[in-house]
KEKE-3310 file (N, C-alpha, C; in steps of 0.2 Angstrom, whole numbers, plus 5000, padded with zeros to 4 digits):
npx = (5004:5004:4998:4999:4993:4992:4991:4978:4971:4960:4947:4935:4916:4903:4887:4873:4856:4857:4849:4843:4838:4850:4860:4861:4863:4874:4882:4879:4885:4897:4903:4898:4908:4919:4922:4922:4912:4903:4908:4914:4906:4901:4912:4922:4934:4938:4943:4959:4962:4965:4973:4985:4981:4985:4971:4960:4956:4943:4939:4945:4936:4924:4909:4894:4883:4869:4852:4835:4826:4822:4824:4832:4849:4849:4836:4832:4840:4835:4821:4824:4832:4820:4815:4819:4833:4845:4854:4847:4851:4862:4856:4860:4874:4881:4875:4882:4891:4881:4875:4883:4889:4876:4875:4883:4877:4868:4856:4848:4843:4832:4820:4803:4798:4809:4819:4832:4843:4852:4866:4868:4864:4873:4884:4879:4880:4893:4901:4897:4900:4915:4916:4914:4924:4934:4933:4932:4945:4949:4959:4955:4936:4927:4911:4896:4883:4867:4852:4837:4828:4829:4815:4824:4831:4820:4824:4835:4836:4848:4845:4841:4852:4863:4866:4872:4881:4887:4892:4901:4911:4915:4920:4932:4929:4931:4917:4904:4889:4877:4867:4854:4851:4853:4866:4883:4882:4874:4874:4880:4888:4899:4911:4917:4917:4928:4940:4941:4951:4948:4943:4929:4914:4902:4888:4872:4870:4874:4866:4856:4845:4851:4865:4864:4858:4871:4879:4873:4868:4881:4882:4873:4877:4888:4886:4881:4868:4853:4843:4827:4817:4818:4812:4807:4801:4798:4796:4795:4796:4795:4805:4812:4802:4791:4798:4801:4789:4784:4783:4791:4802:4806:4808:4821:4829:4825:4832:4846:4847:4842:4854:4863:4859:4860:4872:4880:4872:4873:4859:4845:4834:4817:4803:4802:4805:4796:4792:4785:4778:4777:4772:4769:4779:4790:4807:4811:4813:4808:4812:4809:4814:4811:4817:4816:4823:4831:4839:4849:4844:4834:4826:4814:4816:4815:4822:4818:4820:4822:4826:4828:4829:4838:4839:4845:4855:4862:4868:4875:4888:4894:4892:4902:4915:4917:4919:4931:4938:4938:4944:4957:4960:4959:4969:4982:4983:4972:4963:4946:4936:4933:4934:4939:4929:4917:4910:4903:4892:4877:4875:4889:4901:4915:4923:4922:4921:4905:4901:4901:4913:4925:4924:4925:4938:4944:4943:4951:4964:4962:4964:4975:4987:4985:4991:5005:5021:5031:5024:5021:5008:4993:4999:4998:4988)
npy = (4994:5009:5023:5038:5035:5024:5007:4998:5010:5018:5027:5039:5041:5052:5051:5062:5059:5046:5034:5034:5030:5031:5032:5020:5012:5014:5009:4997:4993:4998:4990:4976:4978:4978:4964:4960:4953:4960:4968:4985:4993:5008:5017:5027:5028:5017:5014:5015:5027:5033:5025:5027:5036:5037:5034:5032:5015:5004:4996:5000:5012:5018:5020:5032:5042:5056:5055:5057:5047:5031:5016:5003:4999:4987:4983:4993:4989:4976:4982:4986:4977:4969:4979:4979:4986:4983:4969:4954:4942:4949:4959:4948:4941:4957:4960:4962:4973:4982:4982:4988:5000:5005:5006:5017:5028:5045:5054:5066:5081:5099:5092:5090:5102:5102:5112:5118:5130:5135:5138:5128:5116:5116:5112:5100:5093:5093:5087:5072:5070:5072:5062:5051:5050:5049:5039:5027:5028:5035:5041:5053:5061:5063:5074:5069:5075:5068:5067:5069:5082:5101:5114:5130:5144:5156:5166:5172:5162:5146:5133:5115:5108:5118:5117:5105:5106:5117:5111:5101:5109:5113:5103:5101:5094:5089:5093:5088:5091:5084:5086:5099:5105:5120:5120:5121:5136:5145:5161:5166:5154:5158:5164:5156:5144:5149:5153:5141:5133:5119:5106:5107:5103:5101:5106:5093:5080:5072:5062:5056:5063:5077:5074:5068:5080:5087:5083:5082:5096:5103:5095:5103:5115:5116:5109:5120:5120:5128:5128:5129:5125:5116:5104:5098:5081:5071:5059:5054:5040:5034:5039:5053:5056:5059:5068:5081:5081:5093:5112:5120:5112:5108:5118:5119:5111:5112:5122:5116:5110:5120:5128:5119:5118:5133:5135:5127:5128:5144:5151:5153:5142:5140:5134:5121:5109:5096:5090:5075:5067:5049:5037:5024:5019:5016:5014:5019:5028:5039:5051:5063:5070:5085:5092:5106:5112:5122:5119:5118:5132:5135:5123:5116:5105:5089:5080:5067:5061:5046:5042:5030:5023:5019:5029:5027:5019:5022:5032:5029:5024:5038:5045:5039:5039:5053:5054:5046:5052:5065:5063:5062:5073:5082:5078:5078:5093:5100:5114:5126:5127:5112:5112:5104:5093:5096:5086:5078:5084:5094:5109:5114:5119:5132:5140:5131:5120:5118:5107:5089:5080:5091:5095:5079:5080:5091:5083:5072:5078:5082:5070:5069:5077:5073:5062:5056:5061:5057:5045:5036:5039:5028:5017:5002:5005)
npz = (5000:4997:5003:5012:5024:5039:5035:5038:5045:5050:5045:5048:5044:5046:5043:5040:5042:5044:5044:5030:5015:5006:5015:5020:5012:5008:5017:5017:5005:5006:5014:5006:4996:5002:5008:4995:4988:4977:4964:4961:4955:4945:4955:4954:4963:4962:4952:4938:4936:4950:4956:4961:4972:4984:4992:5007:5009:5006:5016:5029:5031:5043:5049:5056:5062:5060:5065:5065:5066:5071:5067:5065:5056:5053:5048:5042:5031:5025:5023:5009:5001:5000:4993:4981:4979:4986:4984:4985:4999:5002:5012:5024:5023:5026:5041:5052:5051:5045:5058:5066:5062:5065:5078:5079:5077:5082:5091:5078:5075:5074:5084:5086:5100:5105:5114:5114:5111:5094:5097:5107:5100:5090:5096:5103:5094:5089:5095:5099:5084:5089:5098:5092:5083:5092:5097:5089:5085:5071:5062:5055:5052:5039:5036:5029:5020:5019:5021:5020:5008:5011:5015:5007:5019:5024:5032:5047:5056:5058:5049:5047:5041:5040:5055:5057:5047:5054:5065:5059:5054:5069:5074:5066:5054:5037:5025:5017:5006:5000:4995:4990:5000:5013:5020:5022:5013:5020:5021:5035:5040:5030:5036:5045:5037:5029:5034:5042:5037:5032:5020:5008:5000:4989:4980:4980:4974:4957:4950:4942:4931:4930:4929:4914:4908:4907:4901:4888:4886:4883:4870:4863:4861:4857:4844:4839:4839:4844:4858:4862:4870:4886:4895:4909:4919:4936:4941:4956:4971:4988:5001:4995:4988:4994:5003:4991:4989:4995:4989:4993:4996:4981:4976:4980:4975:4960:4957:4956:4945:4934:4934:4927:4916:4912:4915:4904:4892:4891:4891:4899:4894:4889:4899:4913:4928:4932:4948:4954:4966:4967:4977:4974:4967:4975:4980:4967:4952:4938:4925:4914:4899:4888:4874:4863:4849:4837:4821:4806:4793:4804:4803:4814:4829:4840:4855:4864:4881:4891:4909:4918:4935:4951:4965:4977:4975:4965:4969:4979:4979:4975:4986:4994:4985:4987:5000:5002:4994:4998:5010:5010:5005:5015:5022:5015:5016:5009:5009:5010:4996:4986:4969:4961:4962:4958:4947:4953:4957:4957:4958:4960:4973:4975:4956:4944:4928:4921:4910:4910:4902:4905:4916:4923:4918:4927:4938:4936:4937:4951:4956:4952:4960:4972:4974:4982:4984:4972:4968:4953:4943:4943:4949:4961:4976)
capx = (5000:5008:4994:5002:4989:4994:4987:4970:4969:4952:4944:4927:4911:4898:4882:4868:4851:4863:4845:4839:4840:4855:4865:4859:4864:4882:4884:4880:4887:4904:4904:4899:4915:4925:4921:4924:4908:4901:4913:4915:4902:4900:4914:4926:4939:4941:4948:4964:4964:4966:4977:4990:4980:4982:4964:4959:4954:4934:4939:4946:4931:4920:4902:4890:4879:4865:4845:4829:4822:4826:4825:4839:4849:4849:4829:4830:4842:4830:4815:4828:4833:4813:4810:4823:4838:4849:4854:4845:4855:4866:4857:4861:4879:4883:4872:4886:4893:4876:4874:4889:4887:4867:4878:4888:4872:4865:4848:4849:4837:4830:4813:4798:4799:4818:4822:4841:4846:4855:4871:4867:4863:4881:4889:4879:4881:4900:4902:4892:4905:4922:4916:4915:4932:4940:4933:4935:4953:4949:4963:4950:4932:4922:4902:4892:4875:4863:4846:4830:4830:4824:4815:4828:4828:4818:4826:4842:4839:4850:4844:4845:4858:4870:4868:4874:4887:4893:4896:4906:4918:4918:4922:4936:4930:4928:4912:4901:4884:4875:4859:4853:4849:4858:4873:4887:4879:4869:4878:4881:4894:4904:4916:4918:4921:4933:4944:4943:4957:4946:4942:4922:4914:4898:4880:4867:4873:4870:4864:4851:4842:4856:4870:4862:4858:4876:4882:4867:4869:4886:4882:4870:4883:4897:4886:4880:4863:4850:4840:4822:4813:4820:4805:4806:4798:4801:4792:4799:4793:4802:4806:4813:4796:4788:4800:4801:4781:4784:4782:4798:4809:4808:4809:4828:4832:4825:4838:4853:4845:4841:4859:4866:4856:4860:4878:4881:4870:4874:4856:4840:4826:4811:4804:4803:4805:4791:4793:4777:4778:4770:4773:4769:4787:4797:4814:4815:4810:4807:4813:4809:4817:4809:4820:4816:4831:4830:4844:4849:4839:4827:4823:4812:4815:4813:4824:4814:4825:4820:4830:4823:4834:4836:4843:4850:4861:4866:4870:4880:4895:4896:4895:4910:4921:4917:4921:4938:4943:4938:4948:4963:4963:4959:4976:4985:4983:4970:4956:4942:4930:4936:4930:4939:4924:4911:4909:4898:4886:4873:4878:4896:4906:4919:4922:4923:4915:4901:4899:4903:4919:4928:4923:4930:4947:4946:4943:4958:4968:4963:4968:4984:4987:4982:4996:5010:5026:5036:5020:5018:5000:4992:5002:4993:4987)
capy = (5000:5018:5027:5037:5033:5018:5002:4999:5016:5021:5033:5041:5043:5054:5053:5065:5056:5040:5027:5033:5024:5034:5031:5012:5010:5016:5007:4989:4994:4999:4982:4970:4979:4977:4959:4956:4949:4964:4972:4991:4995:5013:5018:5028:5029:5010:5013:5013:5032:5035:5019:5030:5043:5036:5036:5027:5007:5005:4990:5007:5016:5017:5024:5034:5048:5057:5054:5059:5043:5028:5012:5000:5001:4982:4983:4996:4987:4973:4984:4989:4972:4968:4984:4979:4991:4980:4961:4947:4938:4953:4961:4943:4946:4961:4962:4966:4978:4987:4982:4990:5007:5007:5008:5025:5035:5048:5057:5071:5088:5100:5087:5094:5101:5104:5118:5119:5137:5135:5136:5122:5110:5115:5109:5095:5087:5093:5081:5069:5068:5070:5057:5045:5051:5047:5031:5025:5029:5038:5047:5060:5060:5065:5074:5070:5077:5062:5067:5073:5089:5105:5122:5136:5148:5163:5172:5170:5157:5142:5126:5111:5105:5120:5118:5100:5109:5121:5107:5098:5112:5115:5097:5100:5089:5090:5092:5088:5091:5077:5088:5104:5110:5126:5119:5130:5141:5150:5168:5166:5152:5160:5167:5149:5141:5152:5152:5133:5128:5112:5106:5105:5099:5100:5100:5092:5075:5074:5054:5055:5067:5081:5071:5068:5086:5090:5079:5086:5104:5104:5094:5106:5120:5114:5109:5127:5118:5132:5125:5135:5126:5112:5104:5089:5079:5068:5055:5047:5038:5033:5047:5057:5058:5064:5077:5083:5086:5102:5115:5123:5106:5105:5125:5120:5104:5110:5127:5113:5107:5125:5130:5117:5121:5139:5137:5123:5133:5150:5156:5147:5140:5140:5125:5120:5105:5097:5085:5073:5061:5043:5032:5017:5019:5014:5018:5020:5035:5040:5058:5063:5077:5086:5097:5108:5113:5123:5116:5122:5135:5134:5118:5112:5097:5086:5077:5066:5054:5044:5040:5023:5022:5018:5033:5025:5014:5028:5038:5027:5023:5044:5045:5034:5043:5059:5052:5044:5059:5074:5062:5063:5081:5085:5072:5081:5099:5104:5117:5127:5123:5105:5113:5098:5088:5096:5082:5075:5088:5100:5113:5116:5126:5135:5141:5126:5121:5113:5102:5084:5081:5096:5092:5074:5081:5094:5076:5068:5083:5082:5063:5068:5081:5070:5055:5056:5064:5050:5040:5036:5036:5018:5012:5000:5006)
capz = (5000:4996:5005:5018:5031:5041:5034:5042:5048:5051:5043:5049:5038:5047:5039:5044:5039:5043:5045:5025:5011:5002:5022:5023:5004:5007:5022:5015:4998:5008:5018:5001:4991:5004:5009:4989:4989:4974:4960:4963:4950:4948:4959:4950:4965:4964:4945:4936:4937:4957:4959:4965:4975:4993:4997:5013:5009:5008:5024:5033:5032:5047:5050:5059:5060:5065:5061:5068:5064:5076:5062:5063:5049:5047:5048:5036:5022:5024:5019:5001:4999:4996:4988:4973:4981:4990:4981:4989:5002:5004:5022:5030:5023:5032:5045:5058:5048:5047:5067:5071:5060:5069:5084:5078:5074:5087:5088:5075:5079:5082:5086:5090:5106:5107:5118:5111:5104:5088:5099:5110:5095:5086:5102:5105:5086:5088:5103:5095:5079:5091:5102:5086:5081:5099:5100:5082:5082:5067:5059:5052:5051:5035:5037:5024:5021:5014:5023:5016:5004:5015:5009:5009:5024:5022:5038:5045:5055:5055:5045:5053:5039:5042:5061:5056:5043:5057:5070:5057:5054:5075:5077:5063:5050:5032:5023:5009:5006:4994:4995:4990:5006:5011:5022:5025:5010:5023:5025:5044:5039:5025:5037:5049:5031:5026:5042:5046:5035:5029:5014:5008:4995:4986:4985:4977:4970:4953:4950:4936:4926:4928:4924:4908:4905:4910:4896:4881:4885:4879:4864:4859:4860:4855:4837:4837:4838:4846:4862:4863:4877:4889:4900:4912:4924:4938:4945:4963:4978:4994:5006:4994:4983:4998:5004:4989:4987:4998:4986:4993:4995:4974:4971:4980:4972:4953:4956:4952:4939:4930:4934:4924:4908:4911:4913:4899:4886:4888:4890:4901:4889:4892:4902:4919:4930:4938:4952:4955:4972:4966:4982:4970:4963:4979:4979:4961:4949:4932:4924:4906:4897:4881:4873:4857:4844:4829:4814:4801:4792:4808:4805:4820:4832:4845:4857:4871:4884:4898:4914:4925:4939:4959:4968:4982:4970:4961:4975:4985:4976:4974:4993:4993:4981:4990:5008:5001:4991:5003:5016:5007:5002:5020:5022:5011:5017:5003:5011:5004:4992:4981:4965:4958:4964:4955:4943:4957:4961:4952:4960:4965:4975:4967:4951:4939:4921:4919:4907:4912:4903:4907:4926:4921:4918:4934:4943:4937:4940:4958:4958:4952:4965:4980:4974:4986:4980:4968:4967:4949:4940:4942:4956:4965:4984)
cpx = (5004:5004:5000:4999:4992:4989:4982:4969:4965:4952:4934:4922:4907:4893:4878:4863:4854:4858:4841:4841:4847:4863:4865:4862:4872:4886:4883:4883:4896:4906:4905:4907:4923:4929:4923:4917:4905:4909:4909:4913:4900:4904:4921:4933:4945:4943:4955:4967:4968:4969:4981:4990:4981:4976:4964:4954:4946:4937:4940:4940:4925:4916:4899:4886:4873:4858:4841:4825:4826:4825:4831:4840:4849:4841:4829:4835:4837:4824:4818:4829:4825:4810:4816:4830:4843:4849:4852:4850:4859:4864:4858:4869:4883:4880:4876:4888:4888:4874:4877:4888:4882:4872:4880:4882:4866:4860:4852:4843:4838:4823:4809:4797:4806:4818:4827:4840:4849:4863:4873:4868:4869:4884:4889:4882:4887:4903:4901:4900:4912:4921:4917:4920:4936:4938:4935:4942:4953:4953:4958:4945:4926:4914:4901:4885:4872:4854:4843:4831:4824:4822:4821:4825:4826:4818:4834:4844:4841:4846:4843:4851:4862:4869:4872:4880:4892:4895:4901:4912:4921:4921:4930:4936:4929:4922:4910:4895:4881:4871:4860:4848:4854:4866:4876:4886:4876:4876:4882:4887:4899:4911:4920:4922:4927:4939:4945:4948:4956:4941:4933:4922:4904:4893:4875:4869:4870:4869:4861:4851:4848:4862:4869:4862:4865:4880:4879:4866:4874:4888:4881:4873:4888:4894:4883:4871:4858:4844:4834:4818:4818:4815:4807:4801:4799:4795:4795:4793:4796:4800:4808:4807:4793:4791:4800:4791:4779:4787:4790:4804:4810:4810:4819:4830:4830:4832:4843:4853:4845:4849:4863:4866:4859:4867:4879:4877:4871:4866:4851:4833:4820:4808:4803:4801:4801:4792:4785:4779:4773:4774:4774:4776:4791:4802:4816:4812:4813:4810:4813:4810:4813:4812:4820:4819:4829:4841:4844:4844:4832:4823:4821:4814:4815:4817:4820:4821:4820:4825:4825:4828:4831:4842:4846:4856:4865:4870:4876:4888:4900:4898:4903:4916:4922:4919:4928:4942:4944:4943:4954:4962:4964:4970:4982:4987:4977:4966:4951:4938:4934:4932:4932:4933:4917:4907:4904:4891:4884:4874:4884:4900:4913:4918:4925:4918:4910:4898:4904:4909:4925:4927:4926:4936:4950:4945:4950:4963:4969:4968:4975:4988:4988:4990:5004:5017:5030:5032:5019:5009:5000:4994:4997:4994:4989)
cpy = (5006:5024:5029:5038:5028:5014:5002:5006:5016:5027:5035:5044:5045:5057:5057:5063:5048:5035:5030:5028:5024:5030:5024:5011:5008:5011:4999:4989:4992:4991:4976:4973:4978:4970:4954:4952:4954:4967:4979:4994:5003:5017:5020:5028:5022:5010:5015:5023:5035:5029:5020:5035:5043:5038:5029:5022:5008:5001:4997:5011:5015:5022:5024:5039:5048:5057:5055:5053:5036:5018:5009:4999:4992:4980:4987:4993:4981:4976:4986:4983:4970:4973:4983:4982:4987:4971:4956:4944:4945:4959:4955:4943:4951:4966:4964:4971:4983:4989:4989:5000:5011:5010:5016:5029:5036:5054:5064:5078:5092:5095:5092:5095:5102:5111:5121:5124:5133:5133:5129:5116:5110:5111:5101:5091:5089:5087:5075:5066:5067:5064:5051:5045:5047:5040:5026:5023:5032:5042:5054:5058:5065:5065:5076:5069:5072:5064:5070:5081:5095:5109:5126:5139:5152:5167:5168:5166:5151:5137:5121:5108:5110:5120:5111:5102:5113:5117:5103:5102:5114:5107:5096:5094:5093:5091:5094:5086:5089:5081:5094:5108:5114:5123:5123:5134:5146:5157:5168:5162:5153:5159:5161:5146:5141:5150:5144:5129:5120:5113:5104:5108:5099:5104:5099:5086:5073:5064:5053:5060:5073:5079:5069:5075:5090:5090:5083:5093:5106:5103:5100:5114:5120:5112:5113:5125:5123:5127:5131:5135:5117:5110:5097:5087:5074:5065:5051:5046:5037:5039:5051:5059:5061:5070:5080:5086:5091:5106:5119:5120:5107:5110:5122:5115:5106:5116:5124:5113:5114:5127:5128:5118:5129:5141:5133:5126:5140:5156:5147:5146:5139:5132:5126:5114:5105:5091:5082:5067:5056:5038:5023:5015:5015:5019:5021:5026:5035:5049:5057:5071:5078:5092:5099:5111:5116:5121:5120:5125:5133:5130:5115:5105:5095:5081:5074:5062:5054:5040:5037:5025:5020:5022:5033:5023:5019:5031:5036:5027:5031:5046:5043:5035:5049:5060:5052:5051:5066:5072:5062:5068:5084:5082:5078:5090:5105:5107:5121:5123:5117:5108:5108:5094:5087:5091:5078:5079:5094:5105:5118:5119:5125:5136:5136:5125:5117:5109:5097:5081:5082:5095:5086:5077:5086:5086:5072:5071:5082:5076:5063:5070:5077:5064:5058:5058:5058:5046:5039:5034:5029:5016:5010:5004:5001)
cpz = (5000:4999:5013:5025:5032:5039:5039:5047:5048:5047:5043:5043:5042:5044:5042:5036:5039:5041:5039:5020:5007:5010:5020:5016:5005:5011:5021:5010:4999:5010:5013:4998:4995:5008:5000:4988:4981:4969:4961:4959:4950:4953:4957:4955:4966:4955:4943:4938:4946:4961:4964:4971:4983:4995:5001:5009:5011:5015:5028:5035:5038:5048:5055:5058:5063:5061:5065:5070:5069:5071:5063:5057:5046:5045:5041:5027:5022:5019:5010:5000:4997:4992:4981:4974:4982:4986:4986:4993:5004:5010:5027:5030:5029:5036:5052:5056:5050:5056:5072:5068:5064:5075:5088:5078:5081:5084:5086:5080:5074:5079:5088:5097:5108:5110:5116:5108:5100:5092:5103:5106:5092:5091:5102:5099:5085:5092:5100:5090:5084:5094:5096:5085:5085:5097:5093:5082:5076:5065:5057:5050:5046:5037:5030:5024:5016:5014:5018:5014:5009:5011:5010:5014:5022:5027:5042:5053:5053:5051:5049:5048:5041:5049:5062:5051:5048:5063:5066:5058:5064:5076:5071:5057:5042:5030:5018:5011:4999:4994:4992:4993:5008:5014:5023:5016:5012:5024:5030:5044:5036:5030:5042:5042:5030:5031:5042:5042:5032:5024:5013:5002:4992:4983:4979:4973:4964:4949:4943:4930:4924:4926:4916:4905:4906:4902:4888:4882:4882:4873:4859:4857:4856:4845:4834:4836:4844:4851:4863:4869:4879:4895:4902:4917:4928:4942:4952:4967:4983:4996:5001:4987:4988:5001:4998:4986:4991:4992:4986:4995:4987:4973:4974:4976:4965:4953:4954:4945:4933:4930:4930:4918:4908:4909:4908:4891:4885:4891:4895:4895:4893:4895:4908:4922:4935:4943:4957:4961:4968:4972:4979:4968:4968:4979:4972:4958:4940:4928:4915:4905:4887:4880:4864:4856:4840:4827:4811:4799:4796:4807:4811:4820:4836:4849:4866:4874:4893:4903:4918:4928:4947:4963:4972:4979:4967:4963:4978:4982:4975:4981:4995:4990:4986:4995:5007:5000:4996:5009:5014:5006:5011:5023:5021:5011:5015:5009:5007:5002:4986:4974:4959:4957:4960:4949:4946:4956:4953:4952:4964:4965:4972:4960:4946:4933:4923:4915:4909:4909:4905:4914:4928:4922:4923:4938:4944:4938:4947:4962:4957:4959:4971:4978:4980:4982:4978:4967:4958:4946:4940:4945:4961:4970:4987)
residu = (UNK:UNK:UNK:UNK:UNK:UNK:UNK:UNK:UNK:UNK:UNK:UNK:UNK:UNK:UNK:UNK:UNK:UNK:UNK:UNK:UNK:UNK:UNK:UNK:UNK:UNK:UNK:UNK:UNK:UNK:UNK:UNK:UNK:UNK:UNK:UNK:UNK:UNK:UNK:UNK:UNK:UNK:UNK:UNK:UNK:UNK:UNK:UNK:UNK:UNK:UNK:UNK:UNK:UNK:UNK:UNK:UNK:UNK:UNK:UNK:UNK:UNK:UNK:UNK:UNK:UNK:UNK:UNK:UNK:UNK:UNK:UNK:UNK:UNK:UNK:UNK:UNK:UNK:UNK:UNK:UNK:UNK:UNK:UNK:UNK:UNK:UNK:UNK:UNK:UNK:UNK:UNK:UNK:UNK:UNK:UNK:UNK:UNK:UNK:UNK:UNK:UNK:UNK:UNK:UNK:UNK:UNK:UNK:UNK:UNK:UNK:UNK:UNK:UNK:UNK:UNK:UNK:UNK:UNK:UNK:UNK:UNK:UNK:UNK:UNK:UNK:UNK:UNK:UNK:UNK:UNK:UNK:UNK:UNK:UNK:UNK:UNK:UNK:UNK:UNK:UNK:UNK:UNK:UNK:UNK:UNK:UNK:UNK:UNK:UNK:UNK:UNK:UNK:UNK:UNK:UNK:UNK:UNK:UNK:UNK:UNK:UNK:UNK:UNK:UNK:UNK:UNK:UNK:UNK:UNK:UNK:UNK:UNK:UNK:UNK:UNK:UNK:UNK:UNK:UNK:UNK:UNK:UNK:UNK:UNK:UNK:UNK:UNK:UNK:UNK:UNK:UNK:UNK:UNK:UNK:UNK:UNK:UNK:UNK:UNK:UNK:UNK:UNK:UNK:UNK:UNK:UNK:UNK:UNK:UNK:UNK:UNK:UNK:UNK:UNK:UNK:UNK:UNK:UNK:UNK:UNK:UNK:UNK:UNK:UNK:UNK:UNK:UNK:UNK:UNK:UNK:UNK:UNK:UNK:UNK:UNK:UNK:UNK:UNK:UNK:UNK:UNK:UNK:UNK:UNK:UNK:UNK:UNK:UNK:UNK:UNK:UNK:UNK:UNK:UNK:UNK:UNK:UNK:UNK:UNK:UNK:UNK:UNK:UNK:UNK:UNK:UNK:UNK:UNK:UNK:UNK:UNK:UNK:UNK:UNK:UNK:UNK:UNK:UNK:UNK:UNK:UNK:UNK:UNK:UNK:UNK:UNK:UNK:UNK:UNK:UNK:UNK:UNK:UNK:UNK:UNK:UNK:UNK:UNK:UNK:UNK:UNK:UNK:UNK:UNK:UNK:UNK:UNK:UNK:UNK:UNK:UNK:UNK:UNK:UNK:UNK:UNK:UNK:UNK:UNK:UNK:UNK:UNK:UNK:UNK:UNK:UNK:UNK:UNK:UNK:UNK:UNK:UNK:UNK:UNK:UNK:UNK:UNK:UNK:UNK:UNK:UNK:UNK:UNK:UNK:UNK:UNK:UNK:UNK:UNK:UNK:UNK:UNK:UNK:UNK:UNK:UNK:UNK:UNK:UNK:UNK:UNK:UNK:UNK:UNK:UNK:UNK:UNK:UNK:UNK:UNK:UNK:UNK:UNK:UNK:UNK:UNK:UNK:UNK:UNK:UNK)
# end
């Protein structure tokens, strides 16, 4: 191994939302890849590119975090392994695994009825993450935001994600926010951010529908092809069909999604994304894009595409990359915003491109960077 963490090092993964389907996913996902029992599908840190990068060993990795909800996590990879998320046979597998994560994750807030200021709650959920760290042995523990999408605030106060984003940074960890809830985007943290000398990374993980629009806005530029309207629609179920049927959960979650079109085209088309909760669906979801083009001599046209998928599945393998990497940059010195990373996310911090290629090559850039001095590219870990 050429990583210069000490072999089986620890490395902390603090999930907030640890008992959903996106937390439960990563946490049997991490266990099956690292028992060899699964190939590392999806999981760009386990290729030939980042051979050399010293990132901490999925075995390394240990979990926790903090939920509202009190669900054990092997109760709830059971209920995925029946809804089609989780491969048959694999929550009996690693059901210590998941035992022992369940073990790590402490009540999030605020709960109805919480009396806790804002300050009280940073503290508490700061405690919360150090105590995981100490007892772990953790060289360093990464928070990552998985939970349910909030509305934005419309007064100044906290969130409950960035009261979960400003305990991160008081407990000295990195963080990355999978969601497109505010996080440390709220104003009040700019200046903690900036100051804390650690590296953060996200938001909004870009799994389905905006990965594809990431890729086809730049086609349609780059062949000087004119985009006049861009219309989608999203069908989910699961928890994230239902939070997202708050009218002021989808207006934060479609913002990603318009920004990509807006930066990859040049100009926003007419159009808007609608997001429809069908519970029938489960964990999986449906997204369709209709996008009209004039051609040549303003020839009309029509480009439809449909995206099937299962968001947990999608999601985890991305969790994964993001954990390892932002743990090694943290490793390494890196602080600030990772705007290398953006290739994950819909909306990410820093000033990077947008189109999915050119975020490709800030990616492997970063994997250069992070390799150990003398390590050659491809050198096994």
């Amino acid at each position: 191994m050429s990583a210069s963490l000490p072999p089986r090092s620890p490395v902390g993964v603090w999930l907030i939302g640890a008992r959903g389907s996106v937390a439960t996913t990563v946490v049997a996902g991490c266990a099956a890849l690292a028992a060899g029992l699964h190939p590392p599908t999806g999981l760009l840190t386990e290729t030939p590119a980042f051979a050399g990068s010293a990132l901490p060993a999925l075995s390394s990795l240990v979990f926790g975090g903090h939920d509202t909800t009190d669900c054990p996590l092997p109760k709830r990879a059971e209920a995925l392994a029946a809804a089609g998320v989780l491969p048959h046979g694999l929550t009996t597998a690693v059901t210590a695994e998941l035992a022992a994560a369940d073990r790590e994750i402490r009540p999030g807030g605020p709960a109805a009825g919480d009396r806790r200021d804002e300050e009280e709650l940073i503290a508490a959920f700061a405690a919360d993450i150090e105590d995981f760290t100490r007892r772990t042995g953790a060289a360093r523990t990464v928070v990552v935001n998985v939970a349910s999408t909030e509305p934005a605030p419309s007064g100044p106060a906290l969130p409950p994600s960035s009261l979960y984003a400003a305990a991160a940074l008081r407990a000295g960890c990195p963080y990355v926010n999978f969601t497109p809830s505010t996080g440390l985007h709220h104003p009040a943290l700019a200046g903690a951010a900036a100051g804390s000398g650690l590296p953060y990374a996200g938001r909004d993980g870009k799994t389905g529908q905006t990965l594809l629009r990431s890729v086809l806005g730049p086609m349609f530029t780059q062949r000087a092809l004119a985009v006049r309207a861009w219309s989608g629609t999203n069908l989910l179920g699961g928890g994230d069909g239902a939070a997202l049927a708050d009218p002021a959960a989808a207006a934060a979650k479609n913002a990603g999604k318009e920004r990509v079109l807006a930066d990859t085209l040049g100009h926003t088309p007419q159009g808007e994304v609608h997001i429809d909760d069908v519970p029938a669906l489960g964990e999986f979801k449906t997204a369709w894009d209709h996008i009209a083009f004039d051609g040549f001599l303003g020839t009309r046209m029509v480009l439809q595409t449909i995206w099937q998928g299962c968001d947990s599945a999608l999601a985890a393998p991305l969790v994964l990359d993001l954990a390892r990497l932002t743990a090694r940059a943290h490793e390494a010195g890196l602080s600030g915003p990772l705007r290398e990373l953006g290739f994950y996310f819909k909306d990410p911090v820093g000033d990077g491109p947008a189109g999915l290629p050119e975020q490709y090559a800030d990616l492997l850039g970063l994997a250069a960077r992070l390799r150990p001095s003398g390590t050659p590219a491809g050198e096994a870990r």
